[in-house]
C-alpha positions as CSV (number, residue, x, y, z in Angstrom):
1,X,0.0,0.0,0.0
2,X,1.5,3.5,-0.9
3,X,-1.1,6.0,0.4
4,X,-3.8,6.1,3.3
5,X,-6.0,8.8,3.1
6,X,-7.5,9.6,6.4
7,X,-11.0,12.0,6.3
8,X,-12.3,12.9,9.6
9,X,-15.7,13.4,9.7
10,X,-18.1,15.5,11.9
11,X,-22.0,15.7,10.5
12,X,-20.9,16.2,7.6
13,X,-22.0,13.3,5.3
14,X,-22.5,14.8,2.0
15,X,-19.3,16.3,2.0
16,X,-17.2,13.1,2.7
17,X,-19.1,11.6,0.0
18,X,-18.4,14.0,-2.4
19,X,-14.5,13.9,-1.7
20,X,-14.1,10.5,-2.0
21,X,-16.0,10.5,-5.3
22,X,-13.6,12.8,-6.6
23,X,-10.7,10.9,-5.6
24,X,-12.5,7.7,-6.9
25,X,-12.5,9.6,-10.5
26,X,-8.8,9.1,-10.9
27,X,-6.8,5.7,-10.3
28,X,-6.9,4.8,-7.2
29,X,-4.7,1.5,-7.1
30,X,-3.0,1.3,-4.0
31,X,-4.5,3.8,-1.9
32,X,-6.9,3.1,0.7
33,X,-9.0,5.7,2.1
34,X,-10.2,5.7,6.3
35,X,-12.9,7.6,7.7
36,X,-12.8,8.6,11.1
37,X,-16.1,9.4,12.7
38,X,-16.3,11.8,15.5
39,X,-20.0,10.2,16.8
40,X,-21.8,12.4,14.2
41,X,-24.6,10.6,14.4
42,X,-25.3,11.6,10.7
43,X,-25.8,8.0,9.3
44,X,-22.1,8.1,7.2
45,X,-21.1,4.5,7.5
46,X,-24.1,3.0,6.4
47,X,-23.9,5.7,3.2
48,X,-20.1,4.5,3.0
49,X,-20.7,0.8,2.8
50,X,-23.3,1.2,0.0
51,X,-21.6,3.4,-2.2
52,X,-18.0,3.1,-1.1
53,X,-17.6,-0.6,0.3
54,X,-13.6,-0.6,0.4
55,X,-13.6,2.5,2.2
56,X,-12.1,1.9,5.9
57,X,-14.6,3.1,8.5
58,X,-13.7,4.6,12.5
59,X,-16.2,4.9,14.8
60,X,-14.5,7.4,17.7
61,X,-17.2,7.2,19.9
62,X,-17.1,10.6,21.0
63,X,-16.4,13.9,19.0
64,X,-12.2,13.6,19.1
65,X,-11.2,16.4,17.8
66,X,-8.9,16.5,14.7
67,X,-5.9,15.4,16.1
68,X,-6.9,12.7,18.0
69,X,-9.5,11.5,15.4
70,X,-6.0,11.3,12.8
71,X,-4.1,9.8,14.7
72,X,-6.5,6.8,14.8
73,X,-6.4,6.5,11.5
74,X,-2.2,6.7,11.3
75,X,-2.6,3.9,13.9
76,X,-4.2,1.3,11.3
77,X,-2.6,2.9,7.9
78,X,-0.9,0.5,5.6
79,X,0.6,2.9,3.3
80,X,4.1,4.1,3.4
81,X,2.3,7.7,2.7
82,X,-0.7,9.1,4.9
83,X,-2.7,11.7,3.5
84,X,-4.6,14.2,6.1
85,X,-7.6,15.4,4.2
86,X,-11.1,17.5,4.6
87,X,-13.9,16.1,4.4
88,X,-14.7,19.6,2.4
89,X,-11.9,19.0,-0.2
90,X,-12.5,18.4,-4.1
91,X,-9.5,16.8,-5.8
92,X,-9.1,18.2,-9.4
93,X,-6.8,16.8,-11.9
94,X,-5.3,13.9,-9.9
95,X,-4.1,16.2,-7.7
96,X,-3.6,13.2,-5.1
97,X,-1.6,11.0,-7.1
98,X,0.3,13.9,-9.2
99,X,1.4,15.2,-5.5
100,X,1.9,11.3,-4.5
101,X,4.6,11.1,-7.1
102,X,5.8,14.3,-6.8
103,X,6.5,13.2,-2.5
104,X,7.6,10.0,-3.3
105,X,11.1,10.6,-5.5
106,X,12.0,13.6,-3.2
107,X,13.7,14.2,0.3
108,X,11.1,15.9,1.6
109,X,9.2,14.5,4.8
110,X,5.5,16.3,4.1
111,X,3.8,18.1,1.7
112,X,0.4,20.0,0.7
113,X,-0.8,21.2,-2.9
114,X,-2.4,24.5,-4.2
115,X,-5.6,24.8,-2.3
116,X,-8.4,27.3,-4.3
117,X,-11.8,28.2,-3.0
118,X,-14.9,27.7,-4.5
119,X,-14.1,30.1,-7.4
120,X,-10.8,28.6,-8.5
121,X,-9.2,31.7,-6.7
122,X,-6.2,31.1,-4.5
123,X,-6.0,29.8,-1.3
124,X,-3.1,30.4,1.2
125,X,-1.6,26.8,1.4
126,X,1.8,27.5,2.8
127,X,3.1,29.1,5.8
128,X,6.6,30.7,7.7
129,X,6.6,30.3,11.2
130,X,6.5,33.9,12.8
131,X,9.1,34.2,15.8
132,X,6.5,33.3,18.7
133,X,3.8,33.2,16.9
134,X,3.3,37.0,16.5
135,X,1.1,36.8,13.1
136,X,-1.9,35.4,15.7
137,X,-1.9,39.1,16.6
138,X,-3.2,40.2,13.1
139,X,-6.7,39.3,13.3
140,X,-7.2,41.2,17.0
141,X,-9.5,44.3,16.1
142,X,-7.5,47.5,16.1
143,X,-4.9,46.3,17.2
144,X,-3.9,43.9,14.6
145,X,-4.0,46.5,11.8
146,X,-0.5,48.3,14.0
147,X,1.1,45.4,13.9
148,X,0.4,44.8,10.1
149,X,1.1,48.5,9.3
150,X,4.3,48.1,11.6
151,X,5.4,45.0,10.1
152,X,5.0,46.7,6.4
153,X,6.9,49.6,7.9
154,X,10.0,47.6,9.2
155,X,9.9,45.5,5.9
156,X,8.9,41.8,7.7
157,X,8.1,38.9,5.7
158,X,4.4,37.9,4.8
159,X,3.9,35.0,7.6
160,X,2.1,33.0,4.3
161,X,3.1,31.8,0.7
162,X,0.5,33.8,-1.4
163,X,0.6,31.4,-4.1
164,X,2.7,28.5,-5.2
165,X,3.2,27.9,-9.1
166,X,6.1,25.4,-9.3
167,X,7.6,23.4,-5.8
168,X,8.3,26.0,-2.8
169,X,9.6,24.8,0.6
170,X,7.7,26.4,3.8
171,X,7.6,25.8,7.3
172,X,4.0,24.2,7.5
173,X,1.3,23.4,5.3
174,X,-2.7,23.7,5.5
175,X,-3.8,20.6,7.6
176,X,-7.2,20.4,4.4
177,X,-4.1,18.9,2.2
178,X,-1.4,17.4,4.2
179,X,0.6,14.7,3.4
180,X,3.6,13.0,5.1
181,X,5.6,10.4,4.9
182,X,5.5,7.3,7.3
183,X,8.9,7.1,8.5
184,X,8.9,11.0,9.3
185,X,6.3,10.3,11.6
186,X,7.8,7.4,13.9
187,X,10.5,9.6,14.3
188,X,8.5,12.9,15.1
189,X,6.0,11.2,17.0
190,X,2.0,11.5,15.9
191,X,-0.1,15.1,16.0
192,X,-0.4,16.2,19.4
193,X,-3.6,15.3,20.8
194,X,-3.6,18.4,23.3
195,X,-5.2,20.2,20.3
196,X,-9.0,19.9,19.8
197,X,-9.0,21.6,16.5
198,X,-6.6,24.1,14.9
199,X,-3.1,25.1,15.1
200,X,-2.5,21.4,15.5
201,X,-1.3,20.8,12.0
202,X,1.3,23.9,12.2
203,X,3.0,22.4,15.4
204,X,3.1,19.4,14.1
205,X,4.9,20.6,11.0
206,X,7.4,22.1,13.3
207,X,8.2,18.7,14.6
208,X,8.2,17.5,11.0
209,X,10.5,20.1,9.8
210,X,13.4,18.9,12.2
211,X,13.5,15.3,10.2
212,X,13.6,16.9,6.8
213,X,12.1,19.8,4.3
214,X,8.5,20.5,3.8
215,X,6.7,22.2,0.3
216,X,3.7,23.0,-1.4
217,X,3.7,21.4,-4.9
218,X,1.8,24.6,-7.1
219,X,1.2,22.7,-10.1
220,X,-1.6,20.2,-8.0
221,X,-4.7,21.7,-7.4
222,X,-7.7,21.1,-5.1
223,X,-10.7,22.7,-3.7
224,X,-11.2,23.8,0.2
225,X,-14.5,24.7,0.8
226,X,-12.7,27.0,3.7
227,X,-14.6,26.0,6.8
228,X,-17.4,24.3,5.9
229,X,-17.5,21.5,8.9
230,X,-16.5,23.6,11.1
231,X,-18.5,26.7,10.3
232,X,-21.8,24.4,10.1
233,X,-20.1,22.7,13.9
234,X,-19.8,25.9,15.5
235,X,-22.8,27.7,14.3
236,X,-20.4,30.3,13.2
237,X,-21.3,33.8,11.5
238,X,-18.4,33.6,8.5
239,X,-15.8,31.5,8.2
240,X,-12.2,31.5,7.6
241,X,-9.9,32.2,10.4
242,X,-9.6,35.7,11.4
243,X,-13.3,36.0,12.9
244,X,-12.5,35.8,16.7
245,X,-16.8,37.0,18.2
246,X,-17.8,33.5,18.1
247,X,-17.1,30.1,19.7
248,X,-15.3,29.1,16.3
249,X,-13.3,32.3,16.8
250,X,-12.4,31.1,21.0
251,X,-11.3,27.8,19.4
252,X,-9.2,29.5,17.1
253,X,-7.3,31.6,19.6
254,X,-7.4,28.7,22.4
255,X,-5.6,26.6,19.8
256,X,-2.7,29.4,19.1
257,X,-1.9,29.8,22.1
258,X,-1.7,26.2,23.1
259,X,0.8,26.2,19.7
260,X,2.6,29.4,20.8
261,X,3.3,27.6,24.0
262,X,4.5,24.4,22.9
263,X,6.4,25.8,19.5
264,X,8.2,28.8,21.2
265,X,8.3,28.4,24.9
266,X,6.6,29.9,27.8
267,X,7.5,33.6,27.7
268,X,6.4,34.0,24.2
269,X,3.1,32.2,25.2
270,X,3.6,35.0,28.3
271,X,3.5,37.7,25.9
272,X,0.8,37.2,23.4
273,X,-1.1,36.5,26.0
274,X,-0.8,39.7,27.2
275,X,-1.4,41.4,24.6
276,X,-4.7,39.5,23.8
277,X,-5.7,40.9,27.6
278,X,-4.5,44.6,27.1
279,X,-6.8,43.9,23.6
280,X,-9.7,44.3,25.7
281,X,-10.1,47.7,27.0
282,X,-8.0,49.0,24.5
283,X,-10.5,47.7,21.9
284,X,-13.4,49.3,24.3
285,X,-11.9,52.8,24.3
286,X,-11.9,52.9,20.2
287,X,-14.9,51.2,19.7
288,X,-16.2,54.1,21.5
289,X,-14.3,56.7,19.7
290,X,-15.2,55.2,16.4
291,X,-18.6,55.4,17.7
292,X,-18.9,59.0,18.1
293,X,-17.4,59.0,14.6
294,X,-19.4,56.6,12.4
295,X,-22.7,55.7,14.8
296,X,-24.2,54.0,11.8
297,X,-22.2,50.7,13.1
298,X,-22.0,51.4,17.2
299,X,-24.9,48.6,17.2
300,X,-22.7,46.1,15.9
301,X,-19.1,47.1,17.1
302,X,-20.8,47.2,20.7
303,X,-22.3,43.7,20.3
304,X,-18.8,42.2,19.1
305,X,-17.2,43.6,21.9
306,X,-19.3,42.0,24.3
């Protein structure tokens, strides 16, 4: 067996069955494809053993998380390749086995593609590690728009590979599309399962990263629905990852920091911390400024804040 592709699934039925269809539309000769079930309740294996019988089925029990609910399936893989992939993916082009080739005759221990929205446009794929972890302070309101005019000012590095076109090595790749090789995890050990959902893929990658290179392969393409499980989950308002007024939003910054502190240490964990806290009246006291200046949309800064 050369690949295992693991889907985790969480109520979202339709949306596992339309990725493995896709994959299903290209050869799919020694690769074996697990689904791991986080209790949805949603009726998926009974779905999966009448239209996709050879599909591998795990039944957590409980809802898992993503790290946990992968590493089950890593546990049972046969292939010298596992493939981490979203239920809300669409592969285009044999983008799985393109990239399987592509992983195979190089040094490289992981790997991710080209991910595009909906609309074919670009998706951020590839990431740099930011010392401590100071890009997490971009979304904050207000606050987050100094840091990004700061960072512009003093000439930093975008934190993300915009878009890839031909092979590009970066420090961690978009757990939608992630795939790694076997022996690069027995040495760096399995996703930690302190992470419920987020971030978990990026420390993970920095624990990759030590064995060997990782890179985004431009020239395969697929299709992240950005946030569909989890948006649908949560009962979130948008998605994406820079909405931080919901519980989707909590998870998001929970799971940095639980990165920041095991990636960088405990006083950069210290300090963004920090400033998160010193976020909160500081947003306050221009929320009410911008208030005075544009009521039109006091309403709904006011309700964020709270």
């Amino acid at each position: 067996m050369t690949l295992s592709i693991l889907i985790v699934n969480y109520k979202t039925p339709q949306l596992v069955l339309d990725c493995i269809g896709s994959i299903y539309e290209f050869d799919s000769n020694d690769i074996e494809i697990i689904v791991i079930d986080n209790e949805s309740e949603d009726g998926v294996e009974s779905l999966l053993f009448n239209q996709y019988p050879a599909v591998l089925f795990i039944q957590m029990g409980y809802n898992a998380g993503f790290a946990r609910a992968n590493n089950a399936g890593i546990k049972i893989a046969k292939g010298e390749c596992v493939l981490l992939l979203n239920s809300d993916t669409i592969i285009l082009d044999n983008a799985v086995n393109r990239c399987l080739s592509n992983f195979k005759n190089s040094q490289l221990v992981a790997c991710g593609v080209q991910l595009l929205n909906r609309d074919l446009s670009v998706q951020i794929s590839g990431n740099y590690a930011t010392k401590g972890g100071l890009n997490y302070l971009l979304p904050l309101p207000y606050f987050g728009a100094m840091v990004k005019w700061f960072g512009t000012l003093i000439g930093l590095s975008k934190p993300h590979l915009p878009s890839a076109s031909g092979t590009h090595k970066v420090d961690w790749v978009n757990g939608a599309f992630l795939m790694v090789k076997k022996n690069a995890i027995e040495k760096a050990g399995m996703m930690d399962e302190d992470f419920f959902l987020y971030a978990e893929e990026a420390e993970w990658c920095s624990r990759l990263k030590k064995q060997g290179d990782i890179a985004i392969f431009g020239d395969c393409k697929v299709v992240h629905l950005q946030g569909e499980s989890a948006t649908d989950a949560f009962g979130a308002a948008a998605k994406g990852y820079s909405n931080l007024y919901d519980k989707m939003g909590f998870q998001i910054m929970l799971s940095n920091l639980v990165r920041i502190r095991k990636e960088f240490g405990l006083g950069w964990f210290l300090i963004i911390y920090s400033i998160y806290l010193a976020e909160i009246p500081f947003y306050f006291l221009i929320m009410l400024l911008d208030c005075m200046l544009h009521p039109k949309d006091c309403k709904k800064k006011i309700s964020d804040w709270f």
